[in-house]
N, C-alpha and C positions, 0 to 999 in steps of 0.2 A: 720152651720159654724164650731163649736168645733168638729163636725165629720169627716169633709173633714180635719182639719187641725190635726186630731190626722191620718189620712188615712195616709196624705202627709210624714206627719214624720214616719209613720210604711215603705211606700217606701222607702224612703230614706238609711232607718235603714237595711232594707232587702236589697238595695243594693249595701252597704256599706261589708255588711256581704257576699253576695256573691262577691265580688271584694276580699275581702280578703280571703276568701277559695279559687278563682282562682289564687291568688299571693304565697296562704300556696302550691297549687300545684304545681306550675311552679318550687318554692322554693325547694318542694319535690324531684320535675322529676331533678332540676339543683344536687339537692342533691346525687341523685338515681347514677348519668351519676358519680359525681366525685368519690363514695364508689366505682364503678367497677375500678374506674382507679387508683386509692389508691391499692385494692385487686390485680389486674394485676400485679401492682408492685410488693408486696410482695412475689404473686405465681414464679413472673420469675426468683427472690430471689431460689427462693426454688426448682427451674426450672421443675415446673407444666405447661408443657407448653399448653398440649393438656385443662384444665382447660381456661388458658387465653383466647385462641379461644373459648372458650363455651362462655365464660364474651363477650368476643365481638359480637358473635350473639344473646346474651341476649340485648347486649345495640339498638340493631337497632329495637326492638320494642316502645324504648322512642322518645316521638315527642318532635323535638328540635326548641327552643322558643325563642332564643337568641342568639347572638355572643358567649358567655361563652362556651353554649352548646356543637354549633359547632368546639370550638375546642377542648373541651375535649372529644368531641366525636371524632374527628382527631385522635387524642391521642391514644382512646380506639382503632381505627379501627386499624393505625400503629401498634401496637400490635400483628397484625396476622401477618406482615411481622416479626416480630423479634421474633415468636415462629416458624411458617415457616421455617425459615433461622435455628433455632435449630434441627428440622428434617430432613433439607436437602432438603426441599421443595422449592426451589429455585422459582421457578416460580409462585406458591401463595403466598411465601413472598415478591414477586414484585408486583402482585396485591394487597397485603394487602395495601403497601407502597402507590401505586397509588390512591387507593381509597381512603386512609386518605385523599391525599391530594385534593379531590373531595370537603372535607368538609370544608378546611381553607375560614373564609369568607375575606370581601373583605377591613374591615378596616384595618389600617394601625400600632396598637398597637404594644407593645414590645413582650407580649403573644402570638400575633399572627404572627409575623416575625420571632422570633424564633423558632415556633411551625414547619411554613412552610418551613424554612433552616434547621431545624433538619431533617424533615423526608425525605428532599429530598438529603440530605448528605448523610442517610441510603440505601436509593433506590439508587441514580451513586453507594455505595458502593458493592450494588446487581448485577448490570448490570456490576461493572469491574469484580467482582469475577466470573461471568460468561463468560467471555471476550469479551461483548459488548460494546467494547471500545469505538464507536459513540453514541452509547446513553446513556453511561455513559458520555463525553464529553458533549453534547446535556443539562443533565442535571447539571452537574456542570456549564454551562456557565450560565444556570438559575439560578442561588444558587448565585451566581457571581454578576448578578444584584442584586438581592435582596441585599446581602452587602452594595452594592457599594451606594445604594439608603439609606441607613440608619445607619448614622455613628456614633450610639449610641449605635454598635452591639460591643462589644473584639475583640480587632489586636486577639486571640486566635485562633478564628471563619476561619480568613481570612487567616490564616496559614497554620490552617490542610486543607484548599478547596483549596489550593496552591500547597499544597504536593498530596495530591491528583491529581488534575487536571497533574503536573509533573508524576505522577506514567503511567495513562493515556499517555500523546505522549509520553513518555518512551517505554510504550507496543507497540504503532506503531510507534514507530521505527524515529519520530519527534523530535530528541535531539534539535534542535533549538529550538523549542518551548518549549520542556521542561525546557532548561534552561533559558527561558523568566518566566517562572513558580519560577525557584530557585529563580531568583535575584526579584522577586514583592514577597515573604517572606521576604529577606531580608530587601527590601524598607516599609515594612511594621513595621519592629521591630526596625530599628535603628531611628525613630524620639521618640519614644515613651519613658513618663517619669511617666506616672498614672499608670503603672501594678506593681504589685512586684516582689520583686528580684528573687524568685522562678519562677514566672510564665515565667519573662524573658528568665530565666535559660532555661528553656521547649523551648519557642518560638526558641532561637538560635539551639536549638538541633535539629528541626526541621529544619532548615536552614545548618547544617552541617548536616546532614544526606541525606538528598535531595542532597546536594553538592556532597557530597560521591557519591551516587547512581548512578548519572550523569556520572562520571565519569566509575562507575563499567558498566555498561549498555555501552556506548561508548568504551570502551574496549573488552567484551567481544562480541557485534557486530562486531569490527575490526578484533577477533581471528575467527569467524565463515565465515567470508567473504574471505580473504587469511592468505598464510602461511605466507606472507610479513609482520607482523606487528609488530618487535621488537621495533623500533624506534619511533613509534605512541603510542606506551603502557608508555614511559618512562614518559614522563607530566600528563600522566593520572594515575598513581601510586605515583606520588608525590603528585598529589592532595587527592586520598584517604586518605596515612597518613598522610595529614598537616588536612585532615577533623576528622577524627580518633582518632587523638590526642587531637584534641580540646574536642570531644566527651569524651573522658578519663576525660580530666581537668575538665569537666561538673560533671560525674560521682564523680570523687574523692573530688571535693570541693562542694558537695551539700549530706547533711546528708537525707534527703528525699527519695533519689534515693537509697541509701545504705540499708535505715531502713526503708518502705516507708511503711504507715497505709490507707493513702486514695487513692483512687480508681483513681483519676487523676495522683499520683505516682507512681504506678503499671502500668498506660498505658507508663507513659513515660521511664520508667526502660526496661518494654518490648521493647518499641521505640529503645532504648540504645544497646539491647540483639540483635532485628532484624540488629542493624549496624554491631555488631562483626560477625555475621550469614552469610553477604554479600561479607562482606572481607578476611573471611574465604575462600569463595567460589572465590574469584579473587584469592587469592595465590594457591587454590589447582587447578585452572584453569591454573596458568601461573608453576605450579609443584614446588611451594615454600612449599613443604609440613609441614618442621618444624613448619614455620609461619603459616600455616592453620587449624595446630592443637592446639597450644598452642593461638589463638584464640575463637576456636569452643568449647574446654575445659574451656572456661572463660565464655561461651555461657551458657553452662550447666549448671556450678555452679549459675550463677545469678537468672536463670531459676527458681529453685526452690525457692531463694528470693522474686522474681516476684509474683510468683506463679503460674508460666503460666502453661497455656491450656494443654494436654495433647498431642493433635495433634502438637502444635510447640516444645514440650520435642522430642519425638517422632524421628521428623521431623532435629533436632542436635543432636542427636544419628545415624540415619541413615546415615547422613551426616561424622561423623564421622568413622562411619563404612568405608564409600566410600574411604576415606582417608587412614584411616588401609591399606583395601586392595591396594589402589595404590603404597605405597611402601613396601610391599612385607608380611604386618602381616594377611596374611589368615585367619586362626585362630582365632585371635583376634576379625578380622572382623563378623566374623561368629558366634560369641557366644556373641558378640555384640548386633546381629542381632536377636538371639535367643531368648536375654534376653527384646529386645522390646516387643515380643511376648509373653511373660512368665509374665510379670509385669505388662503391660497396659491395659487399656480395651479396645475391640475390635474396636470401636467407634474411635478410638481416632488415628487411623491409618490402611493404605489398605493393607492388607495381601497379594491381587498381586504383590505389590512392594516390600514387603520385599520379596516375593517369586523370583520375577525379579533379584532382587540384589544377593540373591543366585545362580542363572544360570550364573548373568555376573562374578561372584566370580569363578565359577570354569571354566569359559569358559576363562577367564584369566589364570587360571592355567594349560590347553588344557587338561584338565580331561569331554570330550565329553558328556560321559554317564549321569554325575548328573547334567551338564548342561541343556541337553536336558529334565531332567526328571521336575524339574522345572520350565522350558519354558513352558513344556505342563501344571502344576500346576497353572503357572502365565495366560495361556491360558484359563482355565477351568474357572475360577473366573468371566472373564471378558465375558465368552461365554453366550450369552441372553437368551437359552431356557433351557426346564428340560432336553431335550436330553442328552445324555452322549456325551461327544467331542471324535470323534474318534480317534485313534495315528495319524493318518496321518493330522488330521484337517481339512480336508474338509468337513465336516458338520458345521465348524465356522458359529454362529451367533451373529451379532450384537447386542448388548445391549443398543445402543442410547447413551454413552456418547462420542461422539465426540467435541473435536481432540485428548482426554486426552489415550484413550485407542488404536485411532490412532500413536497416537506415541510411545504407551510402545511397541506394535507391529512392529512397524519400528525398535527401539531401539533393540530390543533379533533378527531381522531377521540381522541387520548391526553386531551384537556383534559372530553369526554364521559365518558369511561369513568373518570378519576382522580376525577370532582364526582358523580358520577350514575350507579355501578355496581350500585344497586338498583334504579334505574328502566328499566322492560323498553323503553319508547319510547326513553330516551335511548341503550341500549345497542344498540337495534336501529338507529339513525343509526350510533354511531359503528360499528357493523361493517361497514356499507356505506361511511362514508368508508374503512377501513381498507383494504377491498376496494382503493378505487380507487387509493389510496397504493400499494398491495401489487402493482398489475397495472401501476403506470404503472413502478414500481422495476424489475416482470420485465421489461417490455419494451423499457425504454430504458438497463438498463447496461452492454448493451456500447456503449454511445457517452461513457459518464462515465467520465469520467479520474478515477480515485484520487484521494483525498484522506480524511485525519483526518474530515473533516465525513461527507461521503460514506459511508465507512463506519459512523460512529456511525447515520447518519440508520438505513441499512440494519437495524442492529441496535434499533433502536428500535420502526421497523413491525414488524417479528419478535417481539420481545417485546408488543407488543401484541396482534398478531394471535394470538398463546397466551394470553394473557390472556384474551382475548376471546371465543375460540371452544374455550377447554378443557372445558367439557362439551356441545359438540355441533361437533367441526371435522369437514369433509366434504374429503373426496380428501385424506388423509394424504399418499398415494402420490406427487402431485402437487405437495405442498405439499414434500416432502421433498427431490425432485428437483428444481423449482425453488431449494430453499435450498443443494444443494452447487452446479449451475452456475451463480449467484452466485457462490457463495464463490470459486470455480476460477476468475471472471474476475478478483475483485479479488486473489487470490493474484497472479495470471499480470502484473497490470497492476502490483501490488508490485514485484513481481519485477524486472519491465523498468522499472520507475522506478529502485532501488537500484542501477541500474546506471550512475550520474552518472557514474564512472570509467569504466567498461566501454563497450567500442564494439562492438555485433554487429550490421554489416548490414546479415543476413539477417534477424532478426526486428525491424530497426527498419524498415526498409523495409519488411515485411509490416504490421505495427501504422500503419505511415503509409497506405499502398495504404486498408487496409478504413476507419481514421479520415475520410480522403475521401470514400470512396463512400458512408458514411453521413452523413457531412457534409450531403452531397445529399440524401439521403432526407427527411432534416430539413427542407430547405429546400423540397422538394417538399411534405409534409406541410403547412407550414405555406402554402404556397401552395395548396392543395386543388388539386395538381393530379394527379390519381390516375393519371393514363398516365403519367408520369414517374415515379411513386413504383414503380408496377409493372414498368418496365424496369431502373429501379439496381437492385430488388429480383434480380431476375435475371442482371442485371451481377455482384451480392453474393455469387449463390450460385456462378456461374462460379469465382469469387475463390478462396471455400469451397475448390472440388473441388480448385482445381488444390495450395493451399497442406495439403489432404488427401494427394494423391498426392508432390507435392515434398518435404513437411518432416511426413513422418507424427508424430516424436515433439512437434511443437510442437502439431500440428493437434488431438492426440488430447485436451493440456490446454483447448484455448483455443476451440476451431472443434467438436467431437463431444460432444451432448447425452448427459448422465447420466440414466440411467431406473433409478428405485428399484428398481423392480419384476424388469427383467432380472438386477439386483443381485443379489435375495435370493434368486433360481436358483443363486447360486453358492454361496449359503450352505448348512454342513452341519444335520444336526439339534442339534449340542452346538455352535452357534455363534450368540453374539452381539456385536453393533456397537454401542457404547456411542460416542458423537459428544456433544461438549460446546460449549455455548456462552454465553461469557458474557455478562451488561450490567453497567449499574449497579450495581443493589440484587438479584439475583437473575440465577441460572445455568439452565439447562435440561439434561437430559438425554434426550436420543433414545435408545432401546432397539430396535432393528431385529434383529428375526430371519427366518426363511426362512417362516412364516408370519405376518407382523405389523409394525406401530410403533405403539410407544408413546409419550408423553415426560413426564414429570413436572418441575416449575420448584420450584425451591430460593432459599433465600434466601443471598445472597452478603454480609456484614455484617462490622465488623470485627472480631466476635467469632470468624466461621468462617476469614476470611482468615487471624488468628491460629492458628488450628489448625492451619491447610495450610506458613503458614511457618515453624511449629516443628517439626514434623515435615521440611522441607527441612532447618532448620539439622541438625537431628540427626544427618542421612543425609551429610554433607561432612565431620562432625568425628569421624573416627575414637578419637578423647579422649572422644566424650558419651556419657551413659549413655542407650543407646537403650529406650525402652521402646513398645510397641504402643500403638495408640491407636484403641478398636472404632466412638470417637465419627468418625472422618476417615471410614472407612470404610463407615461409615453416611450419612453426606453428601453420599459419593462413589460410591458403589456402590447401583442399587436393589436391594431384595430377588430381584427377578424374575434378576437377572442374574449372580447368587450360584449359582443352580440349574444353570446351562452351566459346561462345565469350558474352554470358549475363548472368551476375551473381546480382540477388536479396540476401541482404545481411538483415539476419532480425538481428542485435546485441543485446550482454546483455551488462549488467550493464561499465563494463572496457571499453569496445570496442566503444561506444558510440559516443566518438569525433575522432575517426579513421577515415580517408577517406581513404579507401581502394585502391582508385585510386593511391596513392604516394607506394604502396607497388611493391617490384623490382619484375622486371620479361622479361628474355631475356635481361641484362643488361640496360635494360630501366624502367619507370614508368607503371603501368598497364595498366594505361589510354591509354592507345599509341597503344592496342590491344582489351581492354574489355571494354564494357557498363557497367557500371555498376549504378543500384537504391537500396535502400533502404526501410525496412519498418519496423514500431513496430511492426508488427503483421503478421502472412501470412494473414488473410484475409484481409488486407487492401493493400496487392500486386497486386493482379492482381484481374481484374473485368469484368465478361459476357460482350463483346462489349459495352462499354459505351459511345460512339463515333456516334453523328446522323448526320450522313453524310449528312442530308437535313440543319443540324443548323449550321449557319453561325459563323464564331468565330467572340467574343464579348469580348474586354479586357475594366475592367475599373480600372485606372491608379492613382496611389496615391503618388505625390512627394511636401511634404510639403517645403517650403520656411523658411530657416535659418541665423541667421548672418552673414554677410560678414568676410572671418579670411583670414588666411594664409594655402592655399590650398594643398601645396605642401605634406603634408605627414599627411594629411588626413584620417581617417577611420569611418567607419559608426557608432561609438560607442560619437563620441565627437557632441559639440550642435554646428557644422560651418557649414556653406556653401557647399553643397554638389553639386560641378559641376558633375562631373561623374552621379549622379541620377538624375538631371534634362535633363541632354543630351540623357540618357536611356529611362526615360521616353517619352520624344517628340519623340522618334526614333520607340517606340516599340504603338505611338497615330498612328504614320505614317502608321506602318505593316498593323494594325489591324483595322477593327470599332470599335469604342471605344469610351469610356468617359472618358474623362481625368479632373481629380483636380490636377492640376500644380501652385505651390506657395501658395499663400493667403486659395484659397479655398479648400487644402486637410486640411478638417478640422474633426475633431471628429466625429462630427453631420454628415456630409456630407459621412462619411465612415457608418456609422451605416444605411443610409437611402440607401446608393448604393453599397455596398458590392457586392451582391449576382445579380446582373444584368446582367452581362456577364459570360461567363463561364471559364475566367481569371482574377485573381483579383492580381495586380502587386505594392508590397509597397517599393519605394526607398526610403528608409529615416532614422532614427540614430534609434537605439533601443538599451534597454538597458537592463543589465540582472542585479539581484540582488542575488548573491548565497545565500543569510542568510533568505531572504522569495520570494522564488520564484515564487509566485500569485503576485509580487507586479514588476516583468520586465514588461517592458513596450514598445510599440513603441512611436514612438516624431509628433504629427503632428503638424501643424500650429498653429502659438499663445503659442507655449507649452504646448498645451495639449495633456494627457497622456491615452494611450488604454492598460489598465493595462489586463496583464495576466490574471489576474479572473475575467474582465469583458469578455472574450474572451468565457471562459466557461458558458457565459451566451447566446450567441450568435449561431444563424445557418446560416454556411458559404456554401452552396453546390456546390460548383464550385467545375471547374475540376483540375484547377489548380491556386496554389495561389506562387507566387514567392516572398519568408519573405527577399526584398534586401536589409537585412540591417547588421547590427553586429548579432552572439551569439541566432540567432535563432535558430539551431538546439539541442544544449548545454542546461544547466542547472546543477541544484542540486540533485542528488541522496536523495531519499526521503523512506521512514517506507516499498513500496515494494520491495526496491533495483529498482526500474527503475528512471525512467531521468525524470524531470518537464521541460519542454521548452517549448517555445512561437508556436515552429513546430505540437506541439503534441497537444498543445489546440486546433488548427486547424484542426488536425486529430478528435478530439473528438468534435469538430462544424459541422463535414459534410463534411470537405473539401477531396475529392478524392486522391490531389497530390500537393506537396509542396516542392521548392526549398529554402533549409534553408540553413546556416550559419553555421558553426564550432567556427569561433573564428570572434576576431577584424579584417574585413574586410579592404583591402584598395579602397577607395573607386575609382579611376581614371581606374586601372585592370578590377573592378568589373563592372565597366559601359563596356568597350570593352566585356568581356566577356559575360556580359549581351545580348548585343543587336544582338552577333554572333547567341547565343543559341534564341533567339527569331526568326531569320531567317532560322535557320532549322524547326525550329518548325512548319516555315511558308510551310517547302517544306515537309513536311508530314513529319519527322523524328518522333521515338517515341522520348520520355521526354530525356530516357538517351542516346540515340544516340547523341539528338542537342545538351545535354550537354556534352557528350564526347568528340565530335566534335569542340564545343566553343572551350575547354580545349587545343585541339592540337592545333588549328588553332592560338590560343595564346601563345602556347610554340614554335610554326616554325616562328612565328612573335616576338618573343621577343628580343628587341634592346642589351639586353646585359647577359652575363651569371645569372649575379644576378637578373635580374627580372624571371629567370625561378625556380626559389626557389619556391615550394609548397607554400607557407604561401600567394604568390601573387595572384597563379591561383585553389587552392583546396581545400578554407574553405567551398567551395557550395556543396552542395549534391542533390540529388533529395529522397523525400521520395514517397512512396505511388503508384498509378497505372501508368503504364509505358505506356497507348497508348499514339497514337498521339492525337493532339489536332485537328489538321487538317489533311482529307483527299484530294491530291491534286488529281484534276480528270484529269485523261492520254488520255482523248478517241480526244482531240484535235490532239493529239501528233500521235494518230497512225493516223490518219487522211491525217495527215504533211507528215510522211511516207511514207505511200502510195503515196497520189499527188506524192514523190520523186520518188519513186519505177516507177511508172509509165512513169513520163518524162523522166527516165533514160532508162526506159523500152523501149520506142518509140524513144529516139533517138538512142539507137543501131540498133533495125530495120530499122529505118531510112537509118544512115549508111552503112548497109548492105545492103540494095534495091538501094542504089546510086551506091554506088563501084559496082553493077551488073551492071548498068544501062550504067555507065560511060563505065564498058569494053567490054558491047555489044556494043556499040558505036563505040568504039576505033576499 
């Protein structure tokens, strides 16, 4: 018994002893995980960075035991991203960042909330710097809940992910939402009474500074768009310095900022420096040069207070330089320039660009020689292999940093041709740089994410490249087709950016799959490792087939090459494709017929702009005295395309609410002589027979039922009673087979479940547009319920034709691509074929007459824009009195998309008829002739 019971207690004893050398280890290994990350610290201190990545795959041999673990192993991992990020390794400092956040576990602690918002403020920080503005977005709106879920986090937190997320739809080009960003900082600092007076001081700085920005960014969007923009800049310049100032008063009544020791004062001092940086750059943009300098000199001096970086010293020096030289101190500029080079460390700034800056410094001064010599220096840097770059630069090779090298290329070929357009040598350089700009843009945009920048750069080698080679450009053909599959990616990449609200899946999971595997490509490329580049390549087109087969209407915009040339087989002999596009100071017009392109460049000024928008106001105000104008039309129209009676009209951004049809011509409206359609795109004009002459037409009809009001001066935009849509609709149940929801039952549901049934999908009813968030127009059915614009892009419409009868469908708001968001073009991007949309506030009584005319050509085979041409006139020879033949009555409707007919009617009756006529007519003259013999043998 005393044996067992001394046994009993030696177990115990032993395992008591081992529990506790299991808990001295665990203690150990917790201990082990926090010395690395203590030492991390210090090394990045000391900026060892390549040592901190050693720490980090030293820590992933420790097995983690606990919540603590994982996140100071987070911590540790994070760490590769922020010594990464110090090499320039961009893309493993994004996995570092990723991976950490693999290891945040899944309580809900303050250690752990802010562990998981730190590093993912780090990473969106990676991904903007990169200009993956959607998944930098993507992950800020993650960082965003986490906040909003734990309000025990600093208003500090929710300020900088504020300014942030603002910086983001800043880049594409979403000032409305940016500035829903400014004003939820502001809403966030003024209830607040727990921070102190300092911190507050920061938080407001951040709120005037964003404010500014807004302002600067919306400005200088306006200058890059037209010449037109004196009178748009002046609120926007007021608002900079009432933001400015305040920023001043910040600075000068806070000692911190003046004398600053800790590390959170230095950021916001820099904060402080980055504003005078910006506004420097708005006056030396609008040529306020005194004010640009004696700001950017205030830049610098602070600079070294701060202590800032050497890349931003650098970066307001160069800047300053730019300024020198703009008003006439060469010299200055130039030894400015020198002494960057002379003082810094190479790291710390890109020797092509000061190289650049020198070329454009003497190509200012029309000194050719050291211009050009230079260029080819600035050339050399950027050129990807050890080859030597030839003088002529046809051995140009890519180095993989796109858009950034894409653009300084653009820039030295536009800075040739703007200094030195009479010189054959200078112009023969800049068409070969233009070249390479031009080939590096085709081949690398489907890997660039949208953006304001992005797009302008686009439009800028464009416009060059016409400049350049308009009396001798080679492969039109080539050159054409490249420019609509562009356009169709940045449309496609618009598209799915505007969709901040919207959640689809399917195509964001497709867009992430191919962003990956080119990802790779990239990385392979720049690694010259060509067996790898040729296997993703492979991998890519797999990708290709299957999102071909799977998701044909997505595949058809985004994934299947446009060929001019198959194009203009579709085209008739009386057809031509007028496609517009604008820049700056000058428009172009492409003239594509079935044997040719041509394009002729126009000047865009704000004498012409004036012309195009008095002519809009005129066409809204059913009160104006409209009068023709042969000068619009001459602007707008070349001669060559006067001579076809069917013109497809593809517009850009201005032109957008034009109906063409009101433009003069033979003292009449155009309508009165030409068909005319529409389309965003050429490939959405015209279509391989799409027309099955064995399928019966099928309309199904959507006129929801409204309050009874006061009918008389009605439009599809207000919530009454829509007699005219109810009268179109029973009219066009009659034409057709059909399925009609008339009143009660055109209900939400009822559209969702029967859209797509027939191969007409016809909606009279009130719709309504929202300029400030245009995902959120909507149509009106029954009950008041709303079929909002971004459910629309959830939606597959395949019909051949969809008739939007209501207000403001074809319209919208200019958005981050410069193209138009409307209710017409969701439906283009649902499937839909072809779509009669809206301009403006319809009235509704006109729109039913004209309605039901254009349904009965339709009926008698017309194509789309004949019946609608035809409606048009048949409405102006019937008009009761001179004021109802005012535009605004009969030509807010447009037709977008494929111009066949809906119905083919079949003739073989009619020759039939004919005949039997031909015949009895036939016999009875023989007749008559065998009588009259008969009779005067007789006689």
């Amino acid at each position: 018994m005393f044996v067992l019971k001394i046994s009993c207690k030696s177990i115990v004893a032993c395992l008591m002893l081992l529990c506790s050398g299991v808990y001295a280890q665990e203690v150990s290994k917790s201990q082990e995980l926090d010395s690395i990350y203590a030492q991390q610290a210090l090394l990045y201190k000391a900026k060892d960075y390549a040592e901190i990545i050693a720490l980090s795959e030293q820590a992933k041999a420790i097995e983690l035991k606990n919540a603590q673990d994982s996140i100071t192993f987070a911590r540790i991992t994070a760490y590769i991203g922020y010594a990464n990020n110090k090499f320039a390794n961009y893309f493993k400092s994004i996995e570092g960042f990723e991976a950490a956040l693999n290891y945040i576990p899944s309580e809900k602690s303050s250690a752990v909330i802010n562990t998981n918002y730190n590093i993912l403020y780090d990473l969106l920080t990676r991904y903007y710097s990169l200009r993956r503005y959607k998944k930098a977005l993507s992950i800020a709106n993650r960082a965003e809940r986490l906040l909003n879920d734990y309000d025990y986090i600093r208003a500090s937190r929710h300020t900088w992910l504020y300014q942030r997320k603002f910086r983001i739809y800043s880049a594409l080009g979403f000032y409305d939402k940016a500035a829903l960003e400014v004003e939820k900082i502001k809403q966030k600092l003024e209830p607040i009474t727990n921070e102190t007076d300092e911190a507050m001081r920061y938080g407001w700085m951040r709120y005037y500074r964003s404010s500014l920005l807004l302002s600067y960014n919306e400005a200088l969007n306006l200058k890059e768009k037209t010449s037109a923009y004196e009178n748009e800049i002046i609120p926007l310049r007021k608002n900079i310095e009432l933001n400015l100032s305040k920023l001043d008063s910040v600075f000068e009544t806070t000692a911190s900022l003046q004398k600053p020791t800790m590390r959170s004062q230095f950021s916001n001092l820099s904060f402080y420096i980055g504003a005078l940086y910006y506004v420097a750059d708005f006056y030396k943009e609008f040529e306020a040069y005194d004010r640009s300098i004696n700001l950017i000199n205030k830049a610098i001096r602070l600079s070294e207070i701060a202590k800032e970086p050497d890349r931003n010293v650098t970066e307001y020096l160069r800047f300053k330089a730019n300024v020198l030289n703009e008003i006439g101190h060469t010299q200055d500029a130039l030894v400015l320039i020198d002494s960057i080079k002379n003082t810094y460390k190479s790291n710390s700034f890109h020797l092509n660009d000061l190289y650049e800056f020198k070329g454009d410094t003497y190509a200012k001064a029309n000194q050719l020689d050291s211009a050009l010599h230079y260029y080819s220096e600035t050339l050399k840097l950027i050129h990807g292999t050890d080859e030597a770059l030839q003088d002529d630069f046809q051995n140009f090779s890519s180095r993989h940093q796109f858009p950034n090298d894409c653009e300084q290329i653009d820039r030295m070929s536009y800075m040739l041709f703007k200094y030195f357009n009479q010189d054959s040598v200078a112009m023969h350089k800049a068409r070969i740089l233009n070249d390479i700009a031009y080939n590096e843009f085709v081949e690398n945009h489907k890997d660039l994410n949208l953006s304001i920048g992005n797009k302008l750069l686009y439009n800028r080698i464009i416009q060059c490249r016409l400049e350049l080679n308009k009396n001798n450009f080679k492969d039109k053909n080539t050159f054409i087709s490249n420019l609509e599959n562009i356009s169709n990616r940045l449309a496609w990449q618009e598209f799915s950016q505007s969709r901040v609200v919207v959640k689809l899946p399917i195509i964001d999971s497709l867009e992430h799959i191919e962003f990956q595997i080119r990802k790779q490509i990239v990385q392979a490329k720049q690694a010259r490792n060509q067996k790898q580049e040729d296997s993703l390549k492979g991998v890519l087109q797999t990708y290709k087939d299957h999102v071909s087969t799977a998701y044909p209407t997505i595949s058809d915009f985004t994934q299947n090459t446009f060929d001019v040339t198959s194009f203009q087989k579709l085209l008739g002999d009386d057809d031509i494709v007028l496609k517009y596009l604008f820049f700056y100071d000058q428009f172009v017009i492409f003239q594509i017929t079935k044997d040719g392109i041509e394009w002729e460049l126009k000047p865009w000024t704000k004498a012409t702009k004036g012309l195009l928008n008095s002519h809009l106001e005129y066409l809204k105000n059913p009160n104006s005295k409209f009068e023709l104008n042969p000068e619009l039309t001459k602007l707008l129209l070349p001669e060559k395309a006067l001579t076809y009676n069917s013109l497809t009209i593809v517009p850009d951004t201005p032109i957008y609410s034009l109906p063409f049809e009101t433009l003069s011509y033979k003292s009449n409206y155009l309508v009165k002589e030409k068909a005319i359609h529409y389309s965003s795109h050429l490939r959405f004009a015209f279509f391989e027979s799409d027309v099955d002459n064995n399928t019966k037409t099928k309309a199904t009809i959507f006129a929801p039922e409204y309050p009874k009001g006061n009918t008389s001066l009605v439009t599809r935009n207000s919530s009454v009673f829509l007699e005219g849509a109810q009268k179109e609709a029973k009219v066009l149940e009659a034409l057709f087979t059909s399925e009609a929801f008339i009143g009660k039952t055109a209900t939400k549901s009822n559209f969702i479940n029967h859209k797509s049934k027939g191969n007409i999908l016809h909606l009279a009813m009130h719709a309504s547009l929202d300029d400030d968030e245009p995902v959120f127009s909507y149509f009106n059915f029954s009950n008041d319920e709303k079929l909002f614009l971004e459910e629309l892009y959830g939606l597959n419409i395949p019909v051949d034709l969809a008739v939007l009868s209501a207000c403001n469908t074809a319209v919208g708001k200019e958005d981050g691509s410069l193209s138009m968001v409307s209710l017409q073009r969701a439906f283009n991007f649902s499937g839909t074929k072809a779509a009669v949309a809206s301009l403006w506030e319809v009235p509704d009584a006109t729109t039913s007459q004209i309605m039901i005319s254009f349904y009965n050509y339709l009926k008698d085979g017309k194509t789309k824009s004949v019946a609608l041409q035809m409606a048009k006139n048949e409405y102006l020879n019937t008009a009761e009195t001179p004021k109802m033949k005012h535009p605004y009555y009969w030509a807010g409707f447009i037709l977008y998309g494929s111009d066949t007919p809906i119905t083919h009617v079949n003739y073989n009756w009619v020759w039939i008829a004919v005949g039997v006529v031909c015949m009895v007519l036939l016999l009875y003259v023989l007749f008559n002739k065998f009588w009259q013999r008969d009779t005067t043998e007789t006689a």
